[in-house]
BAMAR-710839 format. One record per residue: y, z, x of N, C-alpha, C in turn; residue in one letter. Coordinates in steps of 0.02 Angstrom, whole numbers, padded with zeros to 5 digits, always signed. Layout:
N
R; Y; Z; X; Y; Z; X; Y; Z; X; A;
...
This chain:
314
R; -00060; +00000; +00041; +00000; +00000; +00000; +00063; +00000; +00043; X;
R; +00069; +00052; +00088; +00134; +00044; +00141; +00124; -00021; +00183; X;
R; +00078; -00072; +00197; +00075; -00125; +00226; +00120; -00143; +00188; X;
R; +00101; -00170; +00123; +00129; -00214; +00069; +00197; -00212; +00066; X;
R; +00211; -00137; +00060; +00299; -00121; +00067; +00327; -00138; +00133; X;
R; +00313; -00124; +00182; +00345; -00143; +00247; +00340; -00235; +00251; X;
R; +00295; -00269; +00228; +00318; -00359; +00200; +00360; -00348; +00203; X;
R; +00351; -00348; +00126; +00414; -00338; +00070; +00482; -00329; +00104; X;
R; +00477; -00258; +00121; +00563; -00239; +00152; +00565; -00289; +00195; X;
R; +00534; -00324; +00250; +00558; -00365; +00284; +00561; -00425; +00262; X;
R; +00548; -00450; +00212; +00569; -00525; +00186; +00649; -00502; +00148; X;
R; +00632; -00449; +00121; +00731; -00429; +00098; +00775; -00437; +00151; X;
R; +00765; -00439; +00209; +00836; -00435; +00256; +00839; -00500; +00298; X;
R; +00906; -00523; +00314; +00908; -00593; +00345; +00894; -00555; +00432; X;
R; +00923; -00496; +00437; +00939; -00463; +00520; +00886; -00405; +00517; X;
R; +00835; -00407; +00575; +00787; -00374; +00576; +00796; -00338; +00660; X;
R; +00805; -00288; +00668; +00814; -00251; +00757; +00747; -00206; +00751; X;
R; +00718; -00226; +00803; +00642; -00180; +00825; +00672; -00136; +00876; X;
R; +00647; -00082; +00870; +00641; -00032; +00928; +00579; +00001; +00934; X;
R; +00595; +00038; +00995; +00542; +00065; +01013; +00573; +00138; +01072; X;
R; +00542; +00149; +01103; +00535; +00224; +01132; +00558; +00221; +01197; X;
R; +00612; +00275; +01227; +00605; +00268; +01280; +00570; +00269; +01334; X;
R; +00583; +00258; +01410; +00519; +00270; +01443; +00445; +00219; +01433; X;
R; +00496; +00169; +01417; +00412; +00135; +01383; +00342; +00121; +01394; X;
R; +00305; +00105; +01389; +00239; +00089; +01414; +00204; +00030; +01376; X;
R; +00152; -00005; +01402; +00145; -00067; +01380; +00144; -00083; +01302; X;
R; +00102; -00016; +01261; +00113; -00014; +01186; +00176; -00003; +01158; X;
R; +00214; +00007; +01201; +00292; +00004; +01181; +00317; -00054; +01147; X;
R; +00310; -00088; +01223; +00331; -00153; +01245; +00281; -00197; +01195; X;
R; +00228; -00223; +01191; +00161; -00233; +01145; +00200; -00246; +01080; X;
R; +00197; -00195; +01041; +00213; -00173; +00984; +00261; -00187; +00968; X;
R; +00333; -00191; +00997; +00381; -00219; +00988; +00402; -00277; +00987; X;
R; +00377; -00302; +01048; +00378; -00379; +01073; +00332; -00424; +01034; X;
R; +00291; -00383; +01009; +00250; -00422; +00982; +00253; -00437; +00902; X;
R; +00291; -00379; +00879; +00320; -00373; +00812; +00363; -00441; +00803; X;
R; +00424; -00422; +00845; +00470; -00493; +00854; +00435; -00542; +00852; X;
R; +00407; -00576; +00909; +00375; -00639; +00886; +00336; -00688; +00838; X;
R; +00306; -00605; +00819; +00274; -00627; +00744; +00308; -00639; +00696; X;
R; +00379; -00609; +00692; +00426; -00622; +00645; +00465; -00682; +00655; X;
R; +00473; -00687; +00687; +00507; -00750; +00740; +00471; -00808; +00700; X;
R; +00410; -00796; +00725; +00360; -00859; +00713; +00369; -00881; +00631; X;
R; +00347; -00821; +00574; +00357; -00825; +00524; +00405; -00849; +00494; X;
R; +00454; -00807; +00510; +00544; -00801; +00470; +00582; -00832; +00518; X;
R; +00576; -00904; +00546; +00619; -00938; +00575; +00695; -00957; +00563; X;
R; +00705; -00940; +00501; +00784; -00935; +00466; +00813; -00853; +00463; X;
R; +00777; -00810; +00492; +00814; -00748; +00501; +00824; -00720; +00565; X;
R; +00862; -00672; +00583; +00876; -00658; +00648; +00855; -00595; +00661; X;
R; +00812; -00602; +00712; +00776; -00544; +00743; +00767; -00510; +00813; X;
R; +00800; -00468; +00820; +00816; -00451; +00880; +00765; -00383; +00902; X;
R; +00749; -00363; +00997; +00722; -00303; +01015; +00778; -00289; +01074; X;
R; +00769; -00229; +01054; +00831; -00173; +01100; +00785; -00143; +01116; X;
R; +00829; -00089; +01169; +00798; -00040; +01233; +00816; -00042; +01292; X;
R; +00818; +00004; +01341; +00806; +00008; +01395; +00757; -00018; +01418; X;
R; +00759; -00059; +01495; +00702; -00106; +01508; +00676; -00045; +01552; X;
R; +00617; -00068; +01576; +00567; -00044; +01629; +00561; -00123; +01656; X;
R; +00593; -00101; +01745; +00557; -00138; +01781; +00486; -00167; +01785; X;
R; +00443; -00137; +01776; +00381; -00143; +01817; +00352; -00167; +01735; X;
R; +00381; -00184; +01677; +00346; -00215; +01621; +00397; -00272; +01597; X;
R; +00460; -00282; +01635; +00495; -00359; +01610; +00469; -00425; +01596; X;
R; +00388; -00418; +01643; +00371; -00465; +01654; +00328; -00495; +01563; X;
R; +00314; -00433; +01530; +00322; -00436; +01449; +00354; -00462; +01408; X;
R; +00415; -00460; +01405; +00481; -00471; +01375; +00541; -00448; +01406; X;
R; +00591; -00485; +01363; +00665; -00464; +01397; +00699; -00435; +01330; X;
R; +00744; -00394; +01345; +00781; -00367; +01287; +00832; -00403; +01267; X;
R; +00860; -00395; +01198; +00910; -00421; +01186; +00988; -00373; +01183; X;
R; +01032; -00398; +01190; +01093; -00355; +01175; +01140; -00373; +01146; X;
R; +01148; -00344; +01093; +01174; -00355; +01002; +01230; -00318; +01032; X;
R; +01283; -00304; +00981; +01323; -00280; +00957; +01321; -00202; +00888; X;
R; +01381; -00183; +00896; +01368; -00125; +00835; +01354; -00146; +00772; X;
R; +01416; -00208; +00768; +01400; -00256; +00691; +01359; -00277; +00689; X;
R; +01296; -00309; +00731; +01243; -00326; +00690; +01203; -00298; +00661; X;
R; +01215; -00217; +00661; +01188; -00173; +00636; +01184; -00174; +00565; X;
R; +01249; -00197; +00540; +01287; -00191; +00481; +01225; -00234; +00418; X;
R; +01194; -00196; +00362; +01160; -00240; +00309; +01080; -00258; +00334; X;
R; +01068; -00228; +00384; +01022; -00245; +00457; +00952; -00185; +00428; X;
R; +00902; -00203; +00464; +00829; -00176; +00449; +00818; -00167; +00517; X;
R; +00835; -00081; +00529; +00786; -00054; +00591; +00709; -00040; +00583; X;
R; +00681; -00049; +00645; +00590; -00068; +00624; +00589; -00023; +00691; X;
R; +00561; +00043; +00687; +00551; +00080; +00735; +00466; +00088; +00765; X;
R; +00450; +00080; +00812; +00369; +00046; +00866; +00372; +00105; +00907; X;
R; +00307; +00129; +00898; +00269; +00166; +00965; +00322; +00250; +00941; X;
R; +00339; +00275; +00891; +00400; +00342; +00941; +00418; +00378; +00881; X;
R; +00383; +00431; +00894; +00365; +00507; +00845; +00408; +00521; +00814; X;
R; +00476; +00546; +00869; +00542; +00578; +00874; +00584; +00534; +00886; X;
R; +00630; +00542; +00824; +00693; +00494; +00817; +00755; +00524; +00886; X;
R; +00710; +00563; +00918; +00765; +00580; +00979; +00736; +00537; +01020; X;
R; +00687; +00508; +01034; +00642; +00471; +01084; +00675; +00397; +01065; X;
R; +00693; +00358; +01033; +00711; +00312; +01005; +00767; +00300; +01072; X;
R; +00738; +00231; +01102; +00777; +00194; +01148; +00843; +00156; +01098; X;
R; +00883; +00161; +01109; +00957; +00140; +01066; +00948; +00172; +00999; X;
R; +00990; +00229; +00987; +01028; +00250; +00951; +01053; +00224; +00905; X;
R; +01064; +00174; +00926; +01102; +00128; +00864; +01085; +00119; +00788; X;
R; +00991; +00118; +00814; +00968; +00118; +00745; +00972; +00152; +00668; X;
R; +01016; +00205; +00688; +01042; +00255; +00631; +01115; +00216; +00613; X;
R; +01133; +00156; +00621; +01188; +00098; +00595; +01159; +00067; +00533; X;
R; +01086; +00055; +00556; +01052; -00003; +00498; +01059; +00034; +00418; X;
R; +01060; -00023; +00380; +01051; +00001; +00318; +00990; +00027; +00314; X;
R; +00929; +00001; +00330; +00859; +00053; +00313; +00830; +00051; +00382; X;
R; +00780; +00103; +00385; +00739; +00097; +00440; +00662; +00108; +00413; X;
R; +00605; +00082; +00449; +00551; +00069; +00464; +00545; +00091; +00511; X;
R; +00476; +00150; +00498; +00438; +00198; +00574; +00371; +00157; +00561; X;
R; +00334; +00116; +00599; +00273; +00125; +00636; +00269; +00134; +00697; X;
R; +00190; +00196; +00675; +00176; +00227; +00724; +00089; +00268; +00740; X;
R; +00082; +00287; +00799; +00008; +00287; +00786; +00017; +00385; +00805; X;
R; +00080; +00403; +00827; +00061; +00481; +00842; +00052; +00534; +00785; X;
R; +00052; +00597; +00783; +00070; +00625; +00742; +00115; +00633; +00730; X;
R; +00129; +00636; +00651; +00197; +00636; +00626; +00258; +00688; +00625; X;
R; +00277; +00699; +00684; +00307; +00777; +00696; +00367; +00788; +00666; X;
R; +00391; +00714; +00659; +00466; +00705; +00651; +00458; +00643; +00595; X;
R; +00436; +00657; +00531; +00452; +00622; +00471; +00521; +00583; +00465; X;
R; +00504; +00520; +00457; +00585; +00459; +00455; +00559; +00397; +00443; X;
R; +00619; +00373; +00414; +00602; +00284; +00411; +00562; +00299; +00312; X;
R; +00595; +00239; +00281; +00566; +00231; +00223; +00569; +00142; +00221; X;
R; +00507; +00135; +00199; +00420; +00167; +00229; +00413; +00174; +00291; X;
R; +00370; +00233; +00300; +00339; +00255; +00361; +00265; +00238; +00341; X;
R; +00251; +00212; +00396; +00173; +00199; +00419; +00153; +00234; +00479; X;
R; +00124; +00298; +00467; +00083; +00321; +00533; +00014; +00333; +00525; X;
R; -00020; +00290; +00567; -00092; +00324; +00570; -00118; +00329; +00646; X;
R; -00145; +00402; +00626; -00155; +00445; +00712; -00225; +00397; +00725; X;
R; -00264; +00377; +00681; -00338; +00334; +00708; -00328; +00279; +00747; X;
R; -00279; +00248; +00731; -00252; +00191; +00775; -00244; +00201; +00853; X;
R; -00297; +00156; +00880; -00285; +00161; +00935; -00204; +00169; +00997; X;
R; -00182; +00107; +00949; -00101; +00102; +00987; -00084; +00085; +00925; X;
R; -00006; +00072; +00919; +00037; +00055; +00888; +00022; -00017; +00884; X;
R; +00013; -00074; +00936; -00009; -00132; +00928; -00048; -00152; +00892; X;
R; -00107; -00106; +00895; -00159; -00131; +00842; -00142; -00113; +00780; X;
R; -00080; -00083; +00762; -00064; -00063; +00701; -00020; -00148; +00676; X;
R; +00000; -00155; +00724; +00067; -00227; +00720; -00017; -00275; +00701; X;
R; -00056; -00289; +00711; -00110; -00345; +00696; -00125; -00348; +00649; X;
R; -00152; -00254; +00630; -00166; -00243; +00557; -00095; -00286; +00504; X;
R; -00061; -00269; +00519; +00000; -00274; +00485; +00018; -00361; +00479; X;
R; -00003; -00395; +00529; -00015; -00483; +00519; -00070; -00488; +00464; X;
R; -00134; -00474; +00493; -00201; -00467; +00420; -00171; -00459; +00349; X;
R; -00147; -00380; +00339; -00135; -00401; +00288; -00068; -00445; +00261; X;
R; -00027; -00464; +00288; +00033; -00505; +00252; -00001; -00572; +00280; X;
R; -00046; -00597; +00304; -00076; -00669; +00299; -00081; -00705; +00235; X;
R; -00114; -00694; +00197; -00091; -00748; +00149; -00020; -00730; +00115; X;
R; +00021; -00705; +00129; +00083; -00710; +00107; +00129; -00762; +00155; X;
R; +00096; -00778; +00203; +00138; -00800; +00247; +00167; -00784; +00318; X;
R; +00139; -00724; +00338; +00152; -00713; +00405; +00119; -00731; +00441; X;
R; +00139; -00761; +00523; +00105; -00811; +00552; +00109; -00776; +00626; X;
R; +00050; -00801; +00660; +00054; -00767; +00728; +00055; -00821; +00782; X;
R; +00058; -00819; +00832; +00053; -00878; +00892; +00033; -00818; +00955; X;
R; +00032; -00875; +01032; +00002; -00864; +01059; +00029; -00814; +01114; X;
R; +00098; -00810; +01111; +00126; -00734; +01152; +00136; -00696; +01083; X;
R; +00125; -00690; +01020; +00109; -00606; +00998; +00064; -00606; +01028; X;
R; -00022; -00634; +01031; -00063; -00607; +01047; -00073; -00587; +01114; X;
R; -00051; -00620; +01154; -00033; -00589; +01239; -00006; -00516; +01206; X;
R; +00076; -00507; +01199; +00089; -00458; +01188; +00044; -00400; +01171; X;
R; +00025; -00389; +01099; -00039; -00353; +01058; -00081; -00329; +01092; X;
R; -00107; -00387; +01115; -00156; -00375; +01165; -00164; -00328; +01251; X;
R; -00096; -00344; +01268; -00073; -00313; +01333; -00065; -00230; +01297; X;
R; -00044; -00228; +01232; -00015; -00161; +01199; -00077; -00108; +01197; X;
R; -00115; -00139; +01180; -00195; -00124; +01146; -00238; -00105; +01209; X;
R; -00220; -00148; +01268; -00282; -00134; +01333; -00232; -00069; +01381; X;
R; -00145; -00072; +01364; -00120; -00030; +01373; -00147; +00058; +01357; X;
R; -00137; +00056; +01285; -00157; +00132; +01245; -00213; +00131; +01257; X;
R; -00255; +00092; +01260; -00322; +00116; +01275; -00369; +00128; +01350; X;
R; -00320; +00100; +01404; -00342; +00125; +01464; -00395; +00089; +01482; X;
R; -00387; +00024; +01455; -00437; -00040; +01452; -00478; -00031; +01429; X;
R; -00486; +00008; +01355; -00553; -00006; +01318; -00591; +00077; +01323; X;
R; -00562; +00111; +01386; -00628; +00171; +01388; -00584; +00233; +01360; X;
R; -00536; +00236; +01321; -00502; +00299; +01297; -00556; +00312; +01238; X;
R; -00556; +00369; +01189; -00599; +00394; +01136; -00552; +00346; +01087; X;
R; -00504; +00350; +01077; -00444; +00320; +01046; -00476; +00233; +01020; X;
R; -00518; +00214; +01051; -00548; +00146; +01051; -00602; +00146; +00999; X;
R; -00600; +00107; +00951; -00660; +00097; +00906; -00688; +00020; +00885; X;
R; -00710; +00037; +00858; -00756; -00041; +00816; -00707; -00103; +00794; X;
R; -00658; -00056; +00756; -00597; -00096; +00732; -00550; -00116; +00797; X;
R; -00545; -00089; +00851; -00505; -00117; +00909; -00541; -00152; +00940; X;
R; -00607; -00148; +00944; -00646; -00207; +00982; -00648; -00266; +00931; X;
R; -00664; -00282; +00877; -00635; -00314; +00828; -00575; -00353; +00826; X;
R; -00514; -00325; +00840; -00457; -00360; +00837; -00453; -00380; +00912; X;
R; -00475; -00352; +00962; -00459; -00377; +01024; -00516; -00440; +01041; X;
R; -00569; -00442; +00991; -00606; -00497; +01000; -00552; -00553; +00967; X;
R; -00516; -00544; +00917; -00475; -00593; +00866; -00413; -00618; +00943; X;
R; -00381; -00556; +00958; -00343; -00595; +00998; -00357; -00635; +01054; X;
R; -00423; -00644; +01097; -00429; -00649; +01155; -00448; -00744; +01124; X;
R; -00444; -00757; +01057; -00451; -00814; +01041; -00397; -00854; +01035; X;
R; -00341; -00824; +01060; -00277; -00853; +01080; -00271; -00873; +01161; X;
R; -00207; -00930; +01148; -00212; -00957; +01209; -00179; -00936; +01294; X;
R; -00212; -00845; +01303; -00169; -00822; +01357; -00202; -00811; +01401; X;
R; -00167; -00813; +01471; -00212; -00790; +01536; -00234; -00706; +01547; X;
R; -00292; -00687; +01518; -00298; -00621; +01525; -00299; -00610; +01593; X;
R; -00304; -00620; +01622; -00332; -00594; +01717; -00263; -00599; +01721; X;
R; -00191; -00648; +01718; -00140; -00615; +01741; -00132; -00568; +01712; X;
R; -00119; -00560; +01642; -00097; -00496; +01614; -00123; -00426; +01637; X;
R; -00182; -00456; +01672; -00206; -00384; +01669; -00186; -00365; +01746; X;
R; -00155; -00413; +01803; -00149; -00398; +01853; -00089; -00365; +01846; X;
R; -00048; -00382; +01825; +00025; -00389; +01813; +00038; -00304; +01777; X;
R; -00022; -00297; +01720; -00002; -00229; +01711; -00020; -00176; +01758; X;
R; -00080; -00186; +01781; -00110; -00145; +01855; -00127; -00136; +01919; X;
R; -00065; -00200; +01937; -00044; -00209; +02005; -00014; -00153; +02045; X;
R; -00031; -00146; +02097; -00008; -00065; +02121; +00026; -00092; +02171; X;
R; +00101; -00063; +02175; +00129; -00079; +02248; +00135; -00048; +02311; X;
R; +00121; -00058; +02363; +00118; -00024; +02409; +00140; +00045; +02413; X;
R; +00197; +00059; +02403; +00222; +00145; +02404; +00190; +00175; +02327; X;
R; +00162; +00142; +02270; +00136; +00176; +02237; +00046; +00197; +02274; X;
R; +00027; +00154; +02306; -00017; +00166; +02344; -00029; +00213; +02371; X;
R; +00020; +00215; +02415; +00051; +00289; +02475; +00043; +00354; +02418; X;
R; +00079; +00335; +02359; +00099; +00384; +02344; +00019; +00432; +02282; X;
R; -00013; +00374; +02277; -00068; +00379; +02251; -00107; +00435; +02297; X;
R; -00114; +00421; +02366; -00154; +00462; +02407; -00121; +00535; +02423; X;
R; -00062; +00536; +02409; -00011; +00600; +02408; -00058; +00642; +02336; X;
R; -00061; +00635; +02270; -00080; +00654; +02222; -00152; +00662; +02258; X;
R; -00190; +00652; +02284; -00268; +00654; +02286; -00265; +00704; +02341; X;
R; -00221; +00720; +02372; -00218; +00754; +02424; -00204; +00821; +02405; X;
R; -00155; +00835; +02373; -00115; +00890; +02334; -00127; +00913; +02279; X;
R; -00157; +00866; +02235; -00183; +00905; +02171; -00220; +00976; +02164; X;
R; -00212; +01035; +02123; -00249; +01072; +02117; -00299; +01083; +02059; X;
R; -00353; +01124; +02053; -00403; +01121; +01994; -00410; +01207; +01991; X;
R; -00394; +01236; +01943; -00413; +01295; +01926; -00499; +01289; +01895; X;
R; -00507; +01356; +01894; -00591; +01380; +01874; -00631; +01328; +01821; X;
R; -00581; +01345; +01756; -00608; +01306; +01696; -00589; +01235; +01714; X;
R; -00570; +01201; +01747; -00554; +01148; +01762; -00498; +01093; +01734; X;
R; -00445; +01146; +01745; -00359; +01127; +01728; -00346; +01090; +01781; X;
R; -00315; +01047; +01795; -00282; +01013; +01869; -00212; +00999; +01857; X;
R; -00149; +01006; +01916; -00118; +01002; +01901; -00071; +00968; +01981; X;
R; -00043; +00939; +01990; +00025; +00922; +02049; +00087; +00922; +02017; X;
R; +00130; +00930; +02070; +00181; +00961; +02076; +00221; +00911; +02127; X;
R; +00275; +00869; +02090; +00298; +00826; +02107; +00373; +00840; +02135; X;
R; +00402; +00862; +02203; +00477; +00872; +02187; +00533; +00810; +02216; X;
R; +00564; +00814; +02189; +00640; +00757; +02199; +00630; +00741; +02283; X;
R; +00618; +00789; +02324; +00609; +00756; +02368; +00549; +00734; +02411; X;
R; +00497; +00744; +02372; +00433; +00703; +02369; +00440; +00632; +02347; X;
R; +00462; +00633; +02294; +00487; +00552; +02255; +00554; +00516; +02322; X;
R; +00581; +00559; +02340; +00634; +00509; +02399; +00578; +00494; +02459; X;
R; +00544; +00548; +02465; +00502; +00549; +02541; +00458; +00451; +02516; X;
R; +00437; +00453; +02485; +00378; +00402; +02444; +00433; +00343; +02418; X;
R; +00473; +00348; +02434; +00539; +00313; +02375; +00524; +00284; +02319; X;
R; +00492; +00335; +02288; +00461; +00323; +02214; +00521; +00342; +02144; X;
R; +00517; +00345; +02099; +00555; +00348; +02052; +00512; +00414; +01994; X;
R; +00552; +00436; +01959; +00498; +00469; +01915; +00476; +00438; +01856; X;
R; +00502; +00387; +01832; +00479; +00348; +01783; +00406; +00303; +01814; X;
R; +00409; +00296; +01891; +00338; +00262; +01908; +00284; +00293; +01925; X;
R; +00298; +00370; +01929; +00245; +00405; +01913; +00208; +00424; +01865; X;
R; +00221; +00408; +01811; +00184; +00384; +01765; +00127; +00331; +01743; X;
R; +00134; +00294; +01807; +00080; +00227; +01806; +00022; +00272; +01859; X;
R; +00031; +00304; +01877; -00013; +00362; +01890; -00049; +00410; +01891; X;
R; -00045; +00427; +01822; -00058; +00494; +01778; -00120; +00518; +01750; X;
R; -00150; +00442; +01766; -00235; +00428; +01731; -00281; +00445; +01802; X;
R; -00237; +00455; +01874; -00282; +00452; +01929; -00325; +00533; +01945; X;
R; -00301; +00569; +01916; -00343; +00613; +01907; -00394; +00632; +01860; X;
R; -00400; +00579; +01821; -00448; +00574; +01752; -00508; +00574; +01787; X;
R; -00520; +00538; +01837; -00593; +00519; +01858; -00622; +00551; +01916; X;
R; -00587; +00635; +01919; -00630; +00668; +01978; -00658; +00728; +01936; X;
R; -00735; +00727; +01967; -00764; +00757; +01924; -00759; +00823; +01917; X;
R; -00777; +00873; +01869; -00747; +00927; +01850; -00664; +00944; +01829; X;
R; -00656; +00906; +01807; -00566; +00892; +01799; -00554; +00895; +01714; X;
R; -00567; +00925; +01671; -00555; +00919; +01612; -00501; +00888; +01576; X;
R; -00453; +00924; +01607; -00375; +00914; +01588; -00311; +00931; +01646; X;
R; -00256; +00878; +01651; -00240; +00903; +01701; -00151; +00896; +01681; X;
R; -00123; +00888; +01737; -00043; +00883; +01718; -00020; +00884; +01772; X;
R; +00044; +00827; +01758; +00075; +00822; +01825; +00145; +00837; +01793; X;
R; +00202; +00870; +01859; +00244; +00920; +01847; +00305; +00852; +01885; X;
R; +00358; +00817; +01864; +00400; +00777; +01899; +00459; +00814; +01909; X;
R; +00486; +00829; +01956; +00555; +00852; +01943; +00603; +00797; +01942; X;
R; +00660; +00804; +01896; +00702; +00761; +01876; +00782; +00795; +01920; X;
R; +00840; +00760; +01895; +00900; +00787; +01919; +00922; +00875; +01859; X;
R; +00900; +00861; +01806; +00912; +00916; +01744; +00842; +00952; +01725; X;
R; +00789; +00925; +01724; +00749; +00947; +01695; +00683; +00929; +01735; X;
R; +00616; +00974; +01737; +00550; +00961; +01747; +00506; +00905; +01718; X;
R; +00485; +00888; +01717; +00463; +00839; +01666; +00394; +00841; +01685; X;
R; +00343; +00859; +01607; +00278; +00842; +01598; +00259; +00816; +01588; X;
R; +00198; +00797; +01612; +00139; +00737; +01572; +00051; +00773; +01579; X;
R; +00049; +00764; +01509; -00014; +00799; +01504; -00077; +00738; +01485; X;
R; -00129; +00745; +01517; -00181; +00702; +01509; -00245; +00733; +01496; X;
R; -00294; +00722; +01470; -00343; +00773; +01423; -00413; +00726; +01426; X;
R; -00466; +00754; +01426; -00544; +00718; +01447; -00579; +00768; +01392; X;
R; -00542; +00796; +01354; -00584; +00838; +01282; -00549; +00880; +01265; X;
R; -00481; +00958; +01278; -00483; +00975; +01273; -00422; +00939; +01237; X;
R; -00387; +00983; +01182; -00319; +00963; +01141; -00273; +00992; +01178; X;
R; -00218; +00937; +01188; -00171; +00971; +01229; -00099; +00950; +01197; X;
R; -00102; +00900; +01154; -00036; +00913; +01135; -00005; +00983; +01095; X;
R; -00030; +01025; +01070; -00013; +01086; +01073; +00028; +01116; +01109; X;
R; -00001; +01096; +01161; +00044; +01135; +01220; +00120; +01106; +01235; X;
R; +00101; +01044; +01241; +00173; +00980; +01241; +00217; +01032; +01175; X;
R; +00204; +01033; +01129; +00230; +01047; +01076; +00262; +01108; +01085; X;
R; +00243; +01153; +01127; +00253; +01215; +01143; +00332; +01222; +01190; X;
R; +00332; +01143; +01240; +00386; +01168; +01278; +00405; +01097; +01285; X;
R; +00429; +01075; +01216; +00469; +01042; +01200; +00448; +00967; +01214; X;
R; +00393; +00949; +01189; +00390; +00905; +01176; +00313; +00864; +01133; X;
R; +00270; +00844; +01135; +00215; +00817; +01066; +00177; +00752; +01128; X;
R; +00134; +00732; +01064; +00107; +00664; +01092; +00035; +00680; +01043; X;
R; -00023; +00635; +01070; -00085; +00645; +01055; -00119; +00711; +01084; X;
R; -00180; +00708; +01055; -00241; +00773; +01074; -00252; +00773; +01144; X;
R; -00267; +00711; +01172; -00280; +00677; +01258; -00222; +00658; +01289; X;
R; -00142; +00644; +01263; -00105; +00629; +01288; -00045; +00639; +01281; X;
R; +00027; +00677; +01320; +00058; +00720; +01283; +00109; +00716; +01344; X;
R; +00171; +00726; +01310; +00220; +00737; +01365; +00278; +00811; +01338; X;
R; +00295; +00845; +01391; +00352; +00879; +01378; +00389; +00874; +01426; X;
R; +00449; +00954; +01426; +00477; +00954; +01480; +00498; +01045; +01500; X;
R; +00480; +01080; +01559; +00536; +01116; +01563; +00578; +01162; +01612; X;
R; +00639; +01180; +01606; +00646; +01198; +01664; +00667; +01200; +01709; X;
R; +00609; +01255; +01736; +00597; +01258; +01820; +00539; +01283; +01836; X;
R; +00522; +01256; +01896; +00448; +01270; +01937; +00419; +01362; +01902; X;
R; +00455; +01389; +01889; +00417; +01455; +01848; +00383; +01446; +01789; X;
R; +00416; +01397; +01739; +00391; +01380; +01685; +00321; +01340; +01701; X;
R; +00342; +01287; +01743; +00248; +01265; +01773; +00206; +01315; +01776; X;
R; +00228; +01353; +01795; +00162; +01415; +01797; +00125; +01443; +01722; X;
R; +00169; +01428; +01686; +00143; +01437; +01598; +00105; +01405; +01590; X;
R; +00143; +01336; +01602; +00120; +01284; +01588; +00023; +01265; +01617; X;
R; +00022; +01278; +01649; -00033; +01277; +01689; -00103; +01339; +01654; X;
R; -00063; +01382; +01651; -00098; +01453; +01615; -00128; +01417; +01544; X;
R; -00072; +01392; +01508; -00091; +01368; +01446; -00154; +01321; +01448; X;
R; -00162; +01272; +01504; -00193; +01225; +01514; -00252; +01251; +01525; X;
R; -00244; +01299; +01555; -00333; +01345; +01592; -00348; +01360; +01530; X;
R; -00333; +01389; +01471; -00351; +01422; +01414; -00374; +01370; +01379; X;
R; -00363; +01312; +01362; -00381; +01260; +01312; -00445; +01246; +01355; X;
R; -00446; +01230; +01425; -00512; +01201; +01457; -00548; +01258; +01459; X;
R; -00554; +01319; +01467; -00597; +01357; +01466; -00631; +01389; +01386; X;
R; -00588; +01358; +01364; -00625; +01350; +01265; -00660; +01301; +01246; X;
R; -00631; +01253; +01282; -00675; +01175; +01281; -00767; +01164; +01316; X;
R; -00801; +01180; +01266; -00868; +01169; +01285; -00891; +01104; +01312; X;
């Protein structure tokens, strides 16, 4: 039924602006980019634009566009990938006459009429496919960069297929897209190409990481670790999965220091951890979760909290 309505609202408006989340990540980018095109493709007499802050290291996806305040004006915000209307890359979107939330997290922060969230969804992308299926015989049409896009979104959230987050229905639609005409082997280089100082900086984390009893793990990233590595803290994040695969490691977290604030990222192999995100300011999934806080004392909570969920986790 909310498929049907989210059509609908979008055949009412001539000006359609997608957003999505800051900080992005390929289901960001996916989901958004891929929204556009599909609309693009369809509604060739309306104007459809994606905003945001870019990420380097995913331009090679899409490029953003940059509107004005007035085109806001009579305009349909379509919000991709992002819980919290504080997370929302351009602001602006509180200009539009209506807004549209899809999304695959939990719904912490209710917005957007209609909202579409479902937590089963692997990514947000595979929510944008669903969302072609059903408005197909009405007329929505796909081509062959949504499905790149979608597709890049989909092998994104799912960590190429091996997250729990992955089901029948995503192998399903990712069989549908791979019948489009794109080079998977670039895409897939392009999203998991490692560059040399992320390299370096890869063996820094394997070196330093720690693992408490129940099997919490955690590093500790500071400002001048990221200059030493001349890394950034937004690219430590393409990193975050490298402690997933040492064994005895349940759940772990890496600690970034920023110029204002700490910044978390929590990653999970069974135990629920967005709880904890939620705890110090910030949400995500059961396996995947970000907050922030601080100072290096609060890590120490942070970490405590983490031992307690893995040492409950059978």
């Amino acid at each position: 039924m909310v498929k049907k309505k989210i059509i609908e609202t979008i055949k009412d408006y001539q000006t359609i602006i997608i957003h999505r989340h800051v900080r992005p990540d390929p289901d960001a980018y996916g989901s958004q980019a891929g929204l556009g095109e599909m609309l693009k493709q369809s509604f060739p007499e309306k104007q459809i634009y994606i905003v945001g802050d870019e990420d380097p290291s995913l331009n090679f996806l899409a490029a953003m566009d940059s509107i004005g305040d007035e085109v806001y004006q009579d305009a349909l915000a379509i919000i991709c990938d992002t819980a919290n209307q504080e997370r929302i890359a351009d602001q602006r979107y509180s200009l539009a006459k209506q807004i549209i939330k899809i999304d695959h997290h939990p719904n912490v922060d209710p917005y957007g009429d209609p909202a579409w969230v479902e937590t089963a969804a692997s990514s947000t992308s595979e929510m944008i496919y669903e969302l072609f299926l059903e408005g197909k015989a009405e007329g929505l049409q796909f081509n062959d960069k949504a499905a790149k896009l979608i597709y890049g979104g989909i092998v994104g959230d799912t960590g190429r297929f091996l997250f729990p987050s992955t089901t029948k229905k995503t192998f399903k639609y990712a069989s549908d897209l791979v019948a489009y005409s794109f080079d998977r082997t670039e895409l897939y280089e392009k999203i998991y190409n490692t560059k040399r100082h992320l390299a370096r900086f890869k063996g820094f984390i394997l070196q330093n990481f720690e693992v408490t009893p129940a099997g919490a793990s955690s590093i500790k990233i500071s400002k001048e670790t990221l200059r030493e590595f001349g890394m950034t803290s937004l690219e430590t994040s393409q990193l975050v999965g490298v402690l997933g695969d040492i064994e005895g490691i349940k759940a772990w977290v890496f600690f970034v220091e920023e110029e204002d604030t700490i910044r978390v990222r929590l990653r999970s192999r069974g135990p629920v951890i967005n709880e904890i995100a939620a705890k110090y300011n910030g949400g995500g999934h059961p396996m995947a979760a970000g907050a922030s806080v601080r100072n290096w004392e609060e890590t120490e909570d942070v970490i405590s909290d983490l031992e307690k969920v893995c040492g409950q986790f059978e």
